[in-house]
C-alpha positions in Angstrom: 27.0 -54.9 1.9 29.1 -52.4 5.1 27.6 -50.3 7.3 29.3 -47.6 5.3 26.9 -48.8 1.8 23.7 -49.1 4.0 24.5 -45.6 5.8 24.3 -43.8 2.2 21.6 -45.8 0.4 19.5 -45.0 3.1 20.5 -41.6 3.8 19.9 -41.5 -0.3 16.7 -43.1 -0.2 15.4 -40.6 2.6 17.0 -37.5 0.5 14.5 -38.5 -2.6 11.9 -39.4 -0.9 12.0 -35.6 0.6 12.4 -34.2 -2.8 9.9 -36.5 -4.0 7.2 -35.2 -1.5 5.4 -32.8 -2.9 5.2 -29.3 -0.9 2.3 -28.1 1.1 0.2 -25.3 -0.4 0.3 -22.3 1.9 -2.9 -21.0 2.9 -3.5 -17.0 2.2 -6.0 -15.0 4.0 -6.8 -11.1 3.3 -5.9 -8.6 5.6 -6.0 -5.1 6.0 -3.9 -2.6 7.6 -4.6 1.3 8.5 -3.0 3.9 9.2 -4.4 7.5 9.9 -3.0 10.3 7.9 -2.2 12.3 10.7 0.8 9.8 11.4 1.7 9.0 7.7 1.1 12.2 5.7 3.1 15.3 5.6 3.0 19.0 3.8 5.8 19.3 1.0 6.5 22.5 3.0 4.8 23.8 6.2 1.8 26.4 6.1 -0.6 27.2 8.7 -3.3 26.1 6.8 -2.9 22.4 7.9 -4.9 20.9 11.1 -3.5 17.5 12.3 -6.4 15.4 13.8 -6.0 12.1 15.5 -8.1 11.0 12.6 -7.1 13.3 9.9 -5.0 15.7 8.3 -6.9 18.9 6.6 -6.9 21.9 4.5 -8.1 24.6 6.8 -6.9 27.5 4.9 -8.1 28.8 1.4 -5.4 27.7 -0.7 -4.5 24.5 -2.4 -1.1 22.9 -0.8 0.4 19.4 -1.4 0.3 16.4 1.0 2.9 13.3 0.8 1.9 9.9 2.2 3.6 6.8 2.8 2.2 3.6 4.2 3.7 0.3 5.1 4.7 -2.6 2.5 5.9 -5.2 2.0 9.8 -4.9 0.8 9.3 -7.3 -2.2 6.2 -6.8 -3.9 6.2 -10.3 -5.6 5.9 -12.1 -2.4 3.1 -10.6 -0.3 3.1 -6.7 -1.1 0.2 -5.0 -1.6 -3.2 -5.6 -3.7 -5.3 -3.0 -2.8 -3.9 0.6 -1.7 -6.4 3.2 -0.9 -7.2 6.8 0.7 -10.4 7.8 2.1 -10.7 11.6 2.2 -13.3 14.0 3.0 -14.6 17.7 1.8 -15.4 19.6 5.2 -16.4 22.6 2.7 -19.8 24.3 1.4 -18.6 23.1 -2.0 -17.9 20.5 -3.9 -14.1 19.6 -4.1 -11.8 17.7 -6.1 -9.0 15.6 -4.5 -6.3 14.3 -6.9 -4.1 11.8 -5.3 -1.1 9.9 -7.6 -0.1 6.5 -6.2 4.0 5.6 -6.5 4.3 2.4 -5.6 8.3 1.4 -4.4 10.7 3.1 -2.2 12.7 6.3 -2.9 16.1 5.0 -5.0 17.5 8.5 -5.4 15.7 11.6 -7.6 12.7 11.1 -6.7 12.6 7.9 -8.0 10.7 4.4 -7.0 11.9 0.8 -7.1 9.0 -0.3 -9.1 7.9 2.2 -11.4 4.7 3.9 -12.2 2.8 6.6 -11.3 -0.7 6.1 -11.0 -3.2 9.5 -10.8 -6.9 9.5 -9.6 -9.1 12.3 -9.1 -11.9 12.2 -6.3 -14.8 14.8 -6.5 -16.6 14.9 -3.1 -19.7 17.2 -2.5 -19.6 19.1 0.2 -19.8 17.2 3.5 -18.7 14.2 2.0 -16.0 11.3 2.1 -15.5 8.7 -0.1 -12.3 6.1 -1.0 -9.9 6.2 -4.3 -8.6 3.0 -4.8 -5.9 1.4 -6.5 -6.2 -2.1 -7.4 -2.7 -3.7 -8.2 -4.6 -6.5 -10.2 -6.2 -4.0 -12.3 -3.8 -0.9 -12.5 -0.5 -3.2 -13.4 -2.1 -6.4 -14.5 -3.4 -9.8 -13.1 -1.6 -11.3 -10.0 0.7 -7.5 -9.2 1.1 -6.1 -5.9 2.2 -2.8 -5.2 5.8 -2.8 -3.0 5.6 -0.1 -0.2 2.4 2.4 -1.9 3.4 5.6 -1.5 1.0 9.0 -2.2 0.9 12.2 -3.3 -2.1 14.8 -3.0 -3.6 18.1 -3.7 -5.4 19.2 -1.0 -7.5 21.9 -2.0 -9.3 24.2 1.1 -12.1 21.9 3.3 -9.8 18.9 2.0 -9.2 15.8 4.4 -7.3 12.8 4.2 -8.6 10.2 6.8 -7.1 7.2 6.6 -4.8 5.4 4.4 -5.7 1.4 3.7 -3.5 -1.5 2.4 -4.7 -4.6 1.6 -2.6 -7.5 1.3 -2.5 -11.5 1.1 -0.6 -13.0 4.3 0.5 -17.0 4.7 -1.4 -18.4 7.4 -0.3 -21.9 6.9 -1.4 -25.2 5.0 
């Protein structure tokens, strides 16, 4: 045999054994990102009625208005988008509130549209003085092993309503 023959058997021999090796399993580990709604939400139009907080954004007025809020994602959803998207809000009222809040999970892709389909509604009743979480498990709401790509929200923010802080659980590779 040449140089020339030995050169590609090995170099052939090397190529399957590197195809033959079978990959190393990523690890995955939970994590959790927040934002506050003060930097992520915003009225559909202005009104006075709104207080921005460092830690919240709130109905201070006496009539309903609507609240849109975004939080960060992952651009494809099948790789590591979200699992778990959530909103913790609060009644500051004397009464018992309800909150309804309609998850859109995706990125605007003209008319009001979203990437990935689905609207998703829940409704949060809060007695006054209260907070509590609405959660949106992609697993459940979609179907076993979803994510959500970029969770978007929209909310009715009846008077003494507060959103806090907007969550978004995901799964992120931290090696083998």
């Amino acid at each position: 045999m040449n140089n020339r023959t030995m050169l590609a058997i090995g170099v052939a021999t090397l190529a399957l054994n590197f195809l033959a090796t079978p990959e190393a399993s990523a690890a995955t580990e939970g994590r959790t990102e927040i934002i506050t709604a003060a930097g992520a939400c915003v009225p559909f139009s202005p009104t006075g009625q709104i207080r921005y907080a460092a830690s919240s954004v709130r109905n201070a007025g006496t009539s309903t208005f609507y609240l849109a809020c975004a939080q960060q994602g992952d651009w494809q959803a099948s790789g590591n988008g979200t699992t778990v998207a959530s909103v913790y809000a609060q009644n500051s009222s004397a009464e018992e509130i309800t909150i309804n809040c309609t998850l859109r999970p995706g990125y605007g892709g003209g008319a009001g549209t979203t990437t990935s389909g689905g609207a998703y509604p829940k409704s949060l009743t809060l007695p006054a003085g209260n907070g509590n979480y609405m959660l949106w498990d992609a697993g459940v709401v979609i179907g076993a092993g979803a994510r959500f790509a970029n969770p978007n929200f929209t909310c009715t923010m009846p008077a003494g309503a507060a959103i806090n802080f907007l969550f978004t659980t995901y799964d992120e590779e931290v090696g083998t």
